[in-house]
C-alpha positions as CSV (number, residue, x, y, z in Angstrom):
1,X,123.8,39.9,-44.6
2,X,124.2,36.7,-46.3
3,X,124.0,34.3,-43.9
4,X,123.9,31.0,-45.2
5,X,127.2,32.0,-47.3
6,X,128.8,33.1,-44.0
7,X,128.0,30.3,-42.2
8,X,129.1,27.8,-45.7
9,X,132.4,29.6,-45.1
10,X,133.1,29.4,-41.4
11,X,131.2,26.2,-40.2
12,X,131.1,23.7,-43.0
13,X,135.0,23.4,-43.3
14,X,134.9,22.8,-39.5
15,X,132.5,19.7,-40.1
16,X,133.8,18.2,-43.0
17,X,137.8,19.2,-42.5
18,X,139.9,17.7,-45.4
19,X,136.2,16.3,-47.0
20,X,135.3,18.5,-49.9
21,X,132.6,15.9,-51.2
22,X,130.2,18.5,-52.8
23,X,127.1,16.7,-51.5
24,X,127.6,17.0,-48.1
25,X,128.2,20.6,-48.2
26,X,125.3,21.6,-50.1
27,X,123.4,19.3,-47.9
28,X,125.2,21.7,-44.3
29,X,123.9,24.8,-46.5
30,X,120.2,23.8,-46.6
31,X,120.5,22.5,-42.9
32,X,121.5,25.8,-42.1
33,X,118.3,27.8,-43.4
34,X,116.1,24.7,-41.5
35,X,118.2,25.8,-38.4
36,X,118.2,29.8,-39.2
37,X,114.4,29.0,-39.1
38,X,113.9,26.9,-36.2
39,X,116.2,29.4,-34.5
40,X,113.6,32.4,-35.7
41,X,111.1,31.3,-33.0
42,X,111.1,33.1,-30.2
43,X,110.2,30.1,-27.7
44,X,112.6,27.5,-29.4
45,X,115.4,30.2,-28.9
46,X,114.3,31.3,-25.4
47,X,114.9,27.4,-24.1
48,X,119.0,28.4,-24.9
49,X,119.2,32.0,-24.6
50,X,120.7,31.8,-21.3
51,X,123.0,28.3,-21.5
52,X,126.3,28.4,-22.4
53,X,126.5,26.0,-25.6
54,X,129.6,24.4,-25.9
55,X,130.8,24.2,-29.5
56,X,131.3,20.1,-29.8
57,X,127.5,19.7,-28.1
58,X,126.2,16.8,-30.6
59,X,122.9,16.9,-28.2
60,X,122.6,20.8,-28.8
61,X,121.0,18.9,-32.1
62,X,118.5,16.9,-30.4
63,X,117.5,19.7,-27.6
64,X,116.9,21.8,-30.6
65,X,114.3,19.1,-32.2
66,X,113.2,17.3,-29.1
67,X,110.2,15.5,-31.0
68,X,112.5,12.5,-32.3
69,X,110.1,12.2,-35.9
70,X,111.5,15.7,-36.5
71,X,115.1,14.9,-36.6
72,X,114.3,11.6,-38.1
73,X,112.9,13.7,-40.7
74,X,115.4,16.0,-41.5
75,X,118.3,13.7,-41.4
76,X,116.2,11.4,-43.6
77,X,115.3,14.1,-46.3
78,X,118.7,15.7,-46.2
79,X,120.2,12.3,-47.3
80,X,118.0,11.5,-49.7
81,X,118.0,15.3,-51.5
82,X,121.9,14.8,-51.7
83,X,122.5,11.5,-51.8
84,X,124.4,10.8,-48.4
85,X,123.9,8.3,-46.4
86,X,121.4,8.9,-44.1
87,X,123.4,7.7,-40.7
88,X,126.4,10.6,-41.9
89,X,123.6,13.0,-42.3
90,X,122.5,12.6,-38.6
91,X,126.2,13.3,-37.5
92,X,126.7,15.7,-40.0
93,X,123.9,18.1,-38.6
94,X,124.2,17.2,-35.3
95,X,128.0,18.4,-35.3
96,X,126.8,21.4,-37.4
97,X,124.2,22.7,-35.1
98,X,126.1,24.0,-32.0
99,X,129.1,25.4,-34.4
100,X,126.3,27.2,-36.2
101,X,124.3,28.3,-33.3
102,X,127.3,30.4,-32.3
103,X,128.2,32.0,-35.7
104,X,124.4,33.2,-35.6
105,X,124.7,34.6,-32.2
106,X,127.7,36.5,-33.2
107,X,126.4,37.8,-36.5
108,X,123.2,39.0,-34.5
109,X,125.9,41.1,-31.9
110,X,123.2,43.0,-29.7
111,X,120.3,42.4,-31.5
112,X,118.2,39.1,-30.2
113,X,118.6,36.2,-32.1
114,X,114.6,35.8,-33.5
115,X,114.7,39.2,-34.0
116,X,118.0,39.1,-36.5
117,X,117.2,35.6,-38.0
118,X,113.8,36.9,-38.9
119,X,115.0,40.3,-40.3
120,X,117.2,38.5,-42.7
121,X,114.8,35.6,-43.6
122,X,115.1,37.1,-47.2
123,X,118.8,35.6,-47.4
124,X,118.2,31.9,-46.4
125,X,114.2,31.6,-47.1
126,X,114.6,30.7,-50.6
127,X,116.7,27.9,-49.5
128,X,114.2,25.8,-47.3
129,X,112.7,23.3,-49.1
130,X,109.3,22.6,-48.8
131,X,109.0,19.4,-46.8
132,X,110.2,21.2,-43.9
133,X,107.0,23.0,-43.2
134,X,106.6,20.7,-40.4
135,X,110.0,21.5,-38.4
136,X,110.4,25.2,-38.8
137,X,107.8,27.9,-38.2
138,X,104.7,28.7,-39.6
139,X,105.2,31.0,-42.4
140,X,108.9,30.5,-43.3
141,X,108.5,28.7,-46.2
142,X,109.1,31.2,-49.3
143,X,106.4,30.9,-51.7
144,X,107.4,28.9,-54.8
145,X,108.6,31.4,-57.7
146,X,107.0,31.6,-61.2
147,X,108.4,28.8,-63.3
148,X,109.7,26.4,-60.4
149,X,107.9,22.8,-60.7
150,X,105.5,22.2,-57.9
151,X,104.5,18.7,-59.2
152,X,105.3,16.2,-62.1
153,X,102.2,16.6,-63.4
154,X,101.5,20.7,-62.9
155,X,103.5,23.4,-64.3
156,X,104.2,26.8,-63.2
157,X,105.7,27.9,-65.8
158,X,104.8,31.8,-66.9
159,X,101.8,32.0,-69.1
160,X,102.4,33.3,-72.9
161,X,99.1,35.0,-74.1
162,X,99.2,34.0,-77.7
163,X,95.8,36.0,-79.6
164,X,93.8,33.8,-81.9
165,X,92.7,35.7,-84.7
166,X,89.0,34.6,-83.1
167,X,90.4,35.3,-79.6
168,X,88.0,33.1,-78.2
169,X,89.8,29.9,-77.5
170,X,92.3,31.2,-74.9
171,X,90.2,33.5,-73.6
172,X,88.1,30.7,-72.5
173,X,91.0,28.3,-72.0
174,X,92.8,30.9,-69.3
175,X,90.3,30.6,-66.6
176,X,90.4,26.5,-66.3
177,X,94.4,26.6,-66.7
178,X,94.6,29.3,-63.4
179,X,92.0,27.4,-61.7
180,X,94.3,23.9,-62.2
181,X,97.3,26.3,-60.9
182,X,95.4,27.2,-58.0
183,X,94.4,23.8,-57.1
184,X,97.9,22.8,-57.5
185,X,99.4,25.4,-55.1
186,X,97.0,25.0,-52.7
187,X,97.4,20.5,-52.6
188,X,101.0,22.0,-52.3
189,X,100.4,24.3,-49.4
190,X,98.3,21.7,-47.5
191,X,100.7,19.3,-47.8
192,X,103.5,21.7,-46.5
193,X,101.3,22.4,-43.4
194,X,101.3,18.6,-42.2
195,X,102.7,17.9,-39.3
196,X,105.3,15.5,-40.3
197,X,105.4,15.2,-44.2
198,X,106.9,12.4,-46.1
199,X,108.6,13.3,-49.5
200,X,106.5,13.1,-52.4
201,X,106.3,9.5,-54.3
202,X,108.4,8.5,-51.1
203,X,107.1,5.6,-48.9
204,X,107.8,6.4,-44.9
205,X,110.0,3.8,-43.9
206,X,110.3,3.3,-40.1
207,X,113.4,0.7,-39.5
208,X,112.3,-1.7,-36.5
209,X,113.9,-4.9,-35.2
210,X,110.9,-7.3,-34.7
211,X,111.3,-9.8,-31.7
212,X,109.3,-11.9,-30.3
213,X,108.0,-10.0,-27.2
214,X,108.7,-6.2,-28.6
215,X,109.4,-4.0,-30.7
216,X,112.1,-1.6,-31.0
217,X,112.8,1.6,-33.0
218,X,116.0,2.1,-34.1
219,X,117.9,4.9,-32.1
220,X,120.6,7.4,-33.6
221,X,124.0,5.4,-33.2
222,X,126.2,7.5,-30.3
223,X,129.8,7.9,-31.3
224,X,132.2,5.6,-29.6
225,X,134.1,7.0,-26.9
226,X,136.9,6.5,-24.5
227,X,137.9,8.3,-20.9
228,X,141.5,7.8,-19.5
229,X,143.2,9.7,-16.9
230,X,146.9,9.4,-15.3
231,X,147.6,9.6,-11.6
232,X,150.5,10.8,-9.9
233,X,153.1,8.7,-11.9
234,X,151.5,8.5,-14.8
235,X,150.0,5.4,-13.7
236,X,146.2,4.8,-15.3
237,X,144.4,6.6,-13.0
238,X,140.6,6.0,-14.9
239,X,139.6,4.3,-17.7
240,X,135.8,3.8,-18.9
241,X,134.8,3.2,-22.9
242,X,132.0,2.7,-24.9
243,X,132.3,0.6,-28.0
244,X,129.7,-0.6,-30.6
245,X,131.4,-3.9,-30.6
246,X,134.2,-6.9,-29.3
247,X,136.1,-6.0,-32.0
248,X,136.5,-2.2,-31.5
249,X,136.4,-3.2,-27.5
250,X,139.3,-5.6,-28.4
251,X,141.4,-3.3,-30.5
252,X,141.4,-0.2,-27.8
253,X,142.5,-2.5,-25.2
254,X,145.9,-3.8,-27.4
255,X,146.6,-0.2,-27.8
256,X,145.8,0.6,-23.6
257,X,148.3,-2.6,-22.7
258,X,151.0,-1.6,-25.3
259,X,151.1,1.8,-23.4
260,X,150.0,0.9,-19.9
261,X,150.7,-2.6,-19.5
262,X,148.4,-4.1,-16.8
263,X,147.0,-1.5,-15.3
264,X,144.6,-1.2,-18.5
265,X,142.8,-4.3,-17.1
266,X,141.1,-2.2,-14.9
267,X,139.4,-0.3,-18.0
268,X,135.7,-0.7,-17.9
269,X,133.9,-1.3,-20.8
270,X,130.4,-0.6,-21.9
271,X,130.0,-2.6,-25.3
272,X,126.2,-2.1,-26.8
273,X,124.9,-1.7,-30.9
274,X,123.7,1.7,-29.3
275,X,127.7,2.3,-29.9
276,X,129.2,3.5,-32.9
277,X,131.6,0.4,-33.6
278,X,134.2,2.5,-35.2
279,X,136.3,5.1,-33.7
280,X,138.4,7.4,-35.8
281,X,140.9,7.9,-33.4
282,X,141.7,3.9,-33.0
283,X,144.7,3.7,-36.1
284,X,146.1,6.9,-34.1
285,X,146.0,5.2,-30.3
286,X,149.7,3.7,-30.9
287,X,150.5,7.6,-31.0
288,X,148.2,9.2,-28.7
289,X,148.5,7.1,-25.9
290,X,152.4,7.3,-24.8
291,X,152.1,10.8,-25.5
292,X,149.1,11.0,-22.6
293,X,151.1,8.7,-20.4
294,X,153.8,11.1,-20.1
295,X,151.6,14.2,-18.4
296,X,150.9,13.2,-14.6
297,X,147.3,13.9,-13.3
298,X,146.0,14.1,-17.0
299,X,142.4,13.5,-18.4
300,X,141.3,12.8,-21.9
301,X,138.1,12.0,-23.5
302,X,138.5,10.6,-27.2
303,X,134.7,10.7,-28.3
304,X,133.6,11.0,-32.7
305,X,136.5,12.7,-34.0
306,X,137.5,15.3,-31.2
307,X,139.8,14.6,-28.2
308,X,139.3,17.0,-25.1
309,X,141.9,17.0,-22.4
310,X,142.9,18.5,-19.3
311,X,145.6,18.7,-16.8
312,X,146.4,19.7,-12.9
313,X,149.8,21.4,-14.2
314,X,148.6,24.2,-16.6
315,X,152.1,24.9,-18.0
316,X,151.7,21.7,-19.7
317,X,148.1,21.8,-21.4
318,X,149.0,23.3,-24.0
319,X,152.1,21.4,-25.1
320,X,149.8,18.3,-24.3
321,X,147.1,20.0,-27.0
322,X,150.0,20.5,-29.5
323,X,151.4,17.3,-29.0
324,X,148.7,15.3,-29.4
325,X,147.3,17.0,-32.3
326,X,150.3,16.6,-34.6
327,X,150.0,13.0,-33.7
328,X,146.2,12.6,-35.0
329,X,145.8,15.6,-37.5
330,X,142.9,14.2,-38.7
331,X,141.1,14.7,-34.9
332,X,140.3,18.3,-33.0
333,X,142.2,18.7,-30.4
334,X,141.3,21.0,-27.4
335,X,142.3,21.6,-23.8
336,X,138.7,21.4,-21.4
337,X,137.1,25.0,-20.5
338,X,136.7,26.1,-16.8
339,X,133.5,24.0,-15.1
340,X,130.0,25.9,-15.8
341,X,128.9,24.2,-13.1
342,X,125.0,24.9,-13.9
343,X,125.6,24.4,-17.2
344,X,126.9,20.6,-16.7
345,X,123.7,20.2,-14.4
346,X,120.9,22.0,-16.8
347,X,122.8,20.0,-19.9
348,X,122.6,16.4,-17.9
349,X,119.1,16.8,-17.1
350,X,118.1,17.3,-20.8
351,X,119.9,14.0,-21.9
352,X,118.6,12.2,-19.5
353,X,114.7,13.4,-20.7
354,X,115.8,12.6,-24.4
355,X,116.7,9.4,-23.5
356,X,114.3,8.3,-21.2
357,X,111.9,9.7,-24.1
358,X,113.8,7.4,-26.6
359,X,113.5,4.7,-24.5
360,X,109.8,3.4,-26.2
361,X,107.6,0.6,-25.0
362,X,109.6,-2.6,-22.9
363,X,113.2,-1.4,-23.0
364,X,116.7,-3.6,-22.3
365,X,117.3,-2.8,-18.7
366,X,120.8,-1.7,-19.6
367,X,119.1,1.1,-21.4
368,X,117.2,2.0,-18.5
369,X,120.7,1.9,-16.4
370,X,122.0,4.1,-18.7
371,X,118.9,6.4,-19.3
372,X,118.8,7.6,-15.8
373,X,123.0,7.5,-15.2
374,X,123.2,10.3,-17.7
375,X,121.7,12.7,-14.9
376,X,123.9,14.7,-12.4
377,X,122.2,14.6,-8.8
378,X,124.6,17.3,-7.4
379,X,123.9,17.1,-3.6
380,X,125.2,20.3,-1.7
381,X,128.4,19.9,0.4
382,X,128.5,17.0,3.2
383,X,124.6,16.4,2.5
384,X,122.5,13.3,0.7
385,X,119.0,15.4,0.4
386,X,117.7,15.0,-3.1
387,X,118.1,18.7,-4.9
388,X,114.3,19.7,-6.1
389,X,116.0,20.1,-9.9
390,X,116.0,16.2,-9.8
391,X,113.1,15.4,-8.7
392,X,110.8,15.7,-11.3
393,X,113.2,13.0,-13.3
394,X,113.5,10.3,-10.8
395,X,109.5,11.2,-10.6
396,X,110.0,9.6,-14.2
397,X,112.4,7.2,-13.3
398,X,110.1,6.0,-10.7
399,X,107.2,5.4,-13.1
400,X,109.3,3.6,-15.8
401,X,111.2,1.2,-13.4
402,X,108.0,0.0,-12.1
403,X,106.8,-0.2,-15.8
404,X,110.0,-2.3,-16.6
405,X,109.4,-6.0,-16.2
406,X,112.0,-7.7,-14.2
407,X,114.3,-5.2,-14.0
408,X,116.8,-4.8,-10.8
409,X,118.8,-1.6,-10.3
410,X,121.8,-0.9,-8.3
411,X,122.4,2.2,-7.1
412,X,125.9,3.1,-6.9
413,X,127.2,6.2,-5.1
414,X,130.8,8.1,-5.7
415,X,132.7,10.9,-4.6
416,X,135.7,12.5,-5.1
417,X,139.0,12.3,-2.8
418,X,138.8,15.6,-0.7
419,X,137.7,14.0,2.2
420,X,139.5,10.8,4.1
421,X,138.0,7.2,2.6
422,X,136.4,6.5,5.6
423,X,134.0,9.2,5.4
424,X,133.6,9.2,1.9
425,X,132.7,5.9,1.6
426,X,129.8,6.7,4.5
427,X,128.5,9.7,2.4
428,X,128.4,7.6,-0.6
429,X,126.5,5.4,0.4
430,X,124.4,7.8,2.3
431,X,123.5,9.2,-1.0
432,X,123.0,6.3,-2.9
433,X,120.1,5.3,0.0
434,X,118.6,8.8,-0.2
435,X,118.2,7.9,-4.0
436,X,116.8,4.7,-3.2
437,X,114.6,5.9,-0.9
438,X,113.3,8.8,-3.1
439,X,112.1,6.2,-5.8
440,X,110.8,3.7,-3.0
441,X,108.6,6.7,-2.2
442,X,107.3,7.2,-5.3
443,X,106.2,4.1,-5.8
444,X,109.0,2.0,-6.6
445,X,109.3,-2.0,-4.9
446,X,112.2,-1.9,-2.7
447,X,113.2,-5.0,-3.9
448,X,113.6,-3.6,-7.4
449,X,116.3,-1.2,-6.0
450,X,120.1,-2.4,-4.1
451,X,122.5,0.2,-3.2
452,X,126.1,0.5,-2.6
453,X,128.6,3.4,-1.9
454,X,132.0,3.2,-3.7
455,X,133.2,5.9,-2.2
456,X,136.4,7.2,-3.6
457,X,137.8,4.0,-5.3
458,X,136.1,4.1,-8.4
459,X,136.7,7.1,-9.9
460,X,136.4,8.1,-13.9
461,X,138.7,11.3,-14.4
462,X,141.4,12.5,-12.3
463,X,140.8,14.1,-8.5
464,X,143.8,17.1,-9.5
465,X,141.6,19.3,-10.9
466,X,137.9,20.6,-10.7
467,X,136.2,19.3,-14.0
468,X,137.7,15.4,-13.0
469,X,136.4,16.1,-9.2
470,X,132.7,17.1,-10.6
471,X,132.4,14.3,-12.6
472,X,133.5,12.0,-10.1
473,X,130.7,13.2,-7.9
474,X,128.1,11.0,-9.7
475,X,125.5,8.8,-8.7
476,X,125.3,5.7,-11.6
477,X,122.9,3.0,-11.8
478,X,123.3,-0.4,-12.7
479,X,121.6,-3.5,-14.0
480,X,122.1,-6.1,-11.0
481,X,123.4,-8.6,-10.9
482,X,124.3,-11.0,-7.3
483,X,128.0,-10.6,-7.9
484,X,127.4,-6.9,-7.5
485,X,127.1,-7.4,-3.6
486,X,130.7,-8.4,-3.3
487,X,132.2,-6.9,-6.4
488,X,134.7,-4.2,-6.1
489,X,133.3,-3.4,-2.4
490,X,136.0,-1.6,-0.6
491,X,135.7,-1.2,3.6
492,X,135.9,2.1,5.7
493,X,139.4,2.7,7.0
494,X,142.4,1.4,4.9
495,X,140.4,0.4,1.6
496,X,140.9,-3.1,2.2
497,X,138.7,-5.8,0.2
498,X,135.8,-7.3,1.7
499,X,132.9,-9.0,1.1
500,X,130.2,-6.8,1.7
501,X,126.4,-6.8,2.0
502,X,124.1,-3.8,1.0
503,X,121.6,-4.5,4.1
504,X,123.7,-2.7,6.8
505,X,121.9,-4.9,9.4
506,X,124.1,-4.5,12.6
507,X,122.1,-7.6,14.0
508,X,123.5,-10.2,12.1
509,X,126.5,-12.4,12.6
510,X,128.2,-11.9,9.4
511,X,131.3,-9.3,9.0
512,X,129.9,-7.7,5.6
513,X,128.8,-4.4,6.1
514,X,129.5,-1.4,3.9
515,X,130.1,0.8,6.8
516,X,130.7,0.0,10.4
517,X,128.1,-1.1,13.3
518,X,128.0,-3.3,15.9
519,X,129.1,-6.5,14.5
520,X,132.3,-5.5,12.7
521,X,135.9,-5.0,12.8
522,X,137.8,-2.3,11.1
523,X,140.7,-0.1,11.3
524,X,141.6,3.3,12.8
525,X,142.9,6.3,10.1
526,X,146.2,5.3,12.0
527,X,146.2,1.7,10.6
528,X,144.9,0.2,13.9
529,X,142.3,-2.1,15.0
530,X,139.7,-0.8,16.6
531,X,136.7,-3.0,18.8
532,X,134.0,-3.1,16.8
533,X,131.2,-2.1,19.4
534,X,128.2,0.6,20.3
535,X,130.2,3.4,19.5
536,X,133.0,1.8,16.8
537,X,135.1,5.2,17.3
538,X,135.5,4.7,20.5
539,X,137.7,2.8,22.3
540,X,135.3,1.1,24.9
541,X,135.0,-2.7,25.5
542,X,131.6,-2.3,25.9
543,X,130.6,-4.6,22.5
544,X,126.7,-5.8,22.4
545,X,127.8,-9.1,20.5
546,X,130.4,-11.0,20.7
547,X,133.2,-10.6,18.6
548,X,137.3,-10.9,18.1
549,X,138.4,-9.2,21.0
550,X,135.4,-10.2,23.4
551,X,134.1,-13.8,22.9
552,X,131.8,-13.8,25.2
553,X,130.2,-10.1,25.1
554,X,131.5,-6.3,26.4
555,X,131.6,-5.9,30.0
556,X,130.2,-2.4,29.1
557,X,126.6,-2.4,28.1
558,X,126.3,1.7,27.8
559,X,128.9,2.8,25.8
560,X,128.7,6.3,27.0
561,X,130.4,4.6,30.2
């Protein structure tokens, strides 16, 4: 079994598509032996054996490799052996990885992965090279054959006995020239056993941006991305993006008024360098956009060159898939799978270690924000108790807040629309204290940490079907800022705007609190005004402080009376 050709012929054209540059597929081929042989230990393989990899996981990569000087390493090398630049080596591999990971588990059939990679090392060991001793396992490295070059200054090259007519010479001559061999192989062998080894007459070169307070290693680029879904009447439903820059921000958002007018003023955007600031779809948008528009209770994520969608009306997916992939042939277009519910969970909790791993010595708040965002906290039904899986992050969390200089977080809780907005909005913000809470117990100043419960209202995919639900479940943070304690605050009862205040203090005198107490006025799930007092769901006068419809104070001072 030929591996390395199998996987040349089904996985390269699925990376490079109508790129037949010959560098970058001999550089997929060697990536593949380094990933046959990382794949060949038994622990590395045992940390997937049981997830379900989906095949456009990019972080599949990185979960693979989680020492970040490895990847760096590999990318780095790769590029230089074949002349690619080094940032399309990173994205080359990492789309590689997960397509290869399941042409290996289907050539293997039965047999365990280690177990099949390891019985066929004979294929794909001749095509690791030797600087990566340091990534794969011991012993994988082939040794080098007669006649290869191990140095520019030793040769291997098969020895020709030539007899002097005294015969002395070379038989005196043979015993230094196998000891120089021998030393060479062995410098070669030590080198190979390093733990992260630079290529030979190559300086290491670590890119760093120097400020004045700290500084930072450069992290892999994430492709841009963006998130739209339609409601009922095609209206825009949700819309988040990430964008490496104002320009890319600025060119989305021409394309999302052309096709949605002013509605797409309500797209968020997330503009950071830690962005790619191209997006391959972008010169297809004019295109893709009226053709999303048109499928009611839609989602789409447009993220590096793929586009996954989804839809409440399944009749329609796949005209929607077909539709939109004659309309940007140069993009892979596929409908979303059913929700692996665990899978999500186990697959947020490893992104959210890379990055807080990647996060290195004083980071940007923002990144912080985003770090520990990445995690799903997926409380159980009706409940805000912490689940024990999360814990051991927002241990973390915890920790690097309170190492963060002058950093201010808001917690932000969400749910989907199952339930009425008044309780929703309760529960969210239940949650969101519970998370607060959690991290004030671990250490965490209080003041570091504001909370706020969004309810429903904010949503990021579509509330029609199960994937958009789950994702709308989601607790975010925030850097914060003071506009965030009046900023798209929505009451209980009709989702009118208020001001609101995250303190909940049912003491003081002003009428800006998230949820109801004593002090406040709202509305009934009939539209009618209810007095705010001891009980606000009742309908007692029996107020504690004065208010609209008692100046003075409740006649009532029990409100079980």
């Amino acid at each position: 079994m030929d591996i390395i050709s199998h996987l040349t012929r089904t996985v390269t054209p699925a990376v490079l598509g109508d790129d037949n540059n010959p560098a970058k597929r001999n550089l997929l081929e060697q990536f593949y032996a380094i990933f046959a042989a990382r794949l060949a230990d038994k622990d590395t393989y045992g940390r997937f054996a049981n997830e379900n990899i989906a095949q456009d996981d990019q972080g599949f990569y990185d979960r693979v490799w989680t020492d970040g000087s490895h990847r760096d390493q590999i990318s780095r090398e790769l590029a230089a052996k074949h002349n690619v630049d080094a940032t399309a080596s990173r994205g080359l591999v990492a789309m590689a990885a997960p397509l290869a990971f399941h042409e290996i588990k289907s050539l293997a059939g039965s047999t365990p992965v280690p177990q099949f990679l390891n019985d066929n090392l004979s294929t794909y060991q001749h095509h690791i090279p030797a600087w990566a001793a340091g990534v794969v396992p011991a012993g994988m490295i082939a040794n080098a054959p007669a006649g290869e070059r191990i140095s520019n200054t030793t040769s291997t090259a098969p020895l020709v006995h030539e007899e002097e007519k005294s015969g002395s010479f070379m038989k005196a001559l043979l015993p230094i020239i196998g000891l120089i061999i021998l030393g060479a192989l062995a410098w070669a062998l030590l080198r190979g056993c390093q733990e992260d080894p630079a290529p030979v007459a190559t300086p290491v070169a670590t890119e760093e941006v120097v400020t004045d307070e700290q500084t930072v290693v450069a992290a892999d680029i994430e492709p841009a991305s963006l998130t739209l879904a339609t409601g009922e009447a095609n209206t825009l439903y949700a819309c988040r993006m990430n964008v490496g820059d104002e320009a890319l921000q600025t060119n989305v958002m021409n394309a999302l008024s052309n096709a949605f007018g002013a509605e797409a003023d309500k797209c968020r955007a997330d503009v950071d360098d830690s962005f790619a600031a191209d997006m391959p779809a972008a010169a297809q948008l004019s295109s893709i956009l009226p053709i999303f528009q048109s499928v009611p209770d839609a989602n789409m994520v447009i993220k590096g060159d793929e586009i996954i969608v989804n839809a409440a009306d399944a009749g329609v997916l796949d005209q929607l898939v077909n539709d939109l992939q004659a309309a940007a042939p140069g993009m892979t277009v596929s409908a979303e799978g059913p929700l692996d519910l665990q899978g999500e969970i186990d697959e947020s909790l490893v992104a959210t270690d890379a990055a807080m791993n990647n996060l290195g010595e004083n980071p940007d708040p923002r990144d912080v924000a985003r770090a520990l965002s990445l995690q799903v906290i997926n409380f159980e039904l009706d409940k805000a108790i912490i689940p024990d899986a999360n814990k051991p992050y927002l241990d973390r969390a915890a920790q690097l807040i309170e190492e963060t200089p002058d950093v201010e977080l808001m917690i932000i809780g969400h749910t989907d629309k199952l339930a009425s907005n008044p309780y929703n909005m309760e529960l969210s913000q239940e949650r969101a204290n519970a998370v607060k809470e959690y991290l004030v117990s671990k250490g965490v100043d209080a003041s570091k940490l504001m909370t706020k419960g969004m309810g429903e209202t904010d949503p990021i995919a579509t509330n029609a079907t199960e994937q958009g639900r789950f994702r709308n479940r989601r607790i975010e943070f925030s850097v914060y800022d003071e506009s965030m304690a009046t900023d798209n605050a929505v009451a209980v009862g009709d989702g009118q705007n208020l001001n609101t205040d995250p303190d909940l203090n049912p003491l003081d005198a002003n009428n800006d609190d998230v949820t109801v107490d004593g002090d406040d006025r709202t509305l009934d799930a009939d539209g009618n005004m209810i007095d705010p007092d001891l009980n606000p769901l009742d309908n007692n006068n029996d107020d504690v402080l004065p208010d609209g419809d008692d100046p003075s104070q409740g006649i009532d001072l029990d409100p079980t009376n």
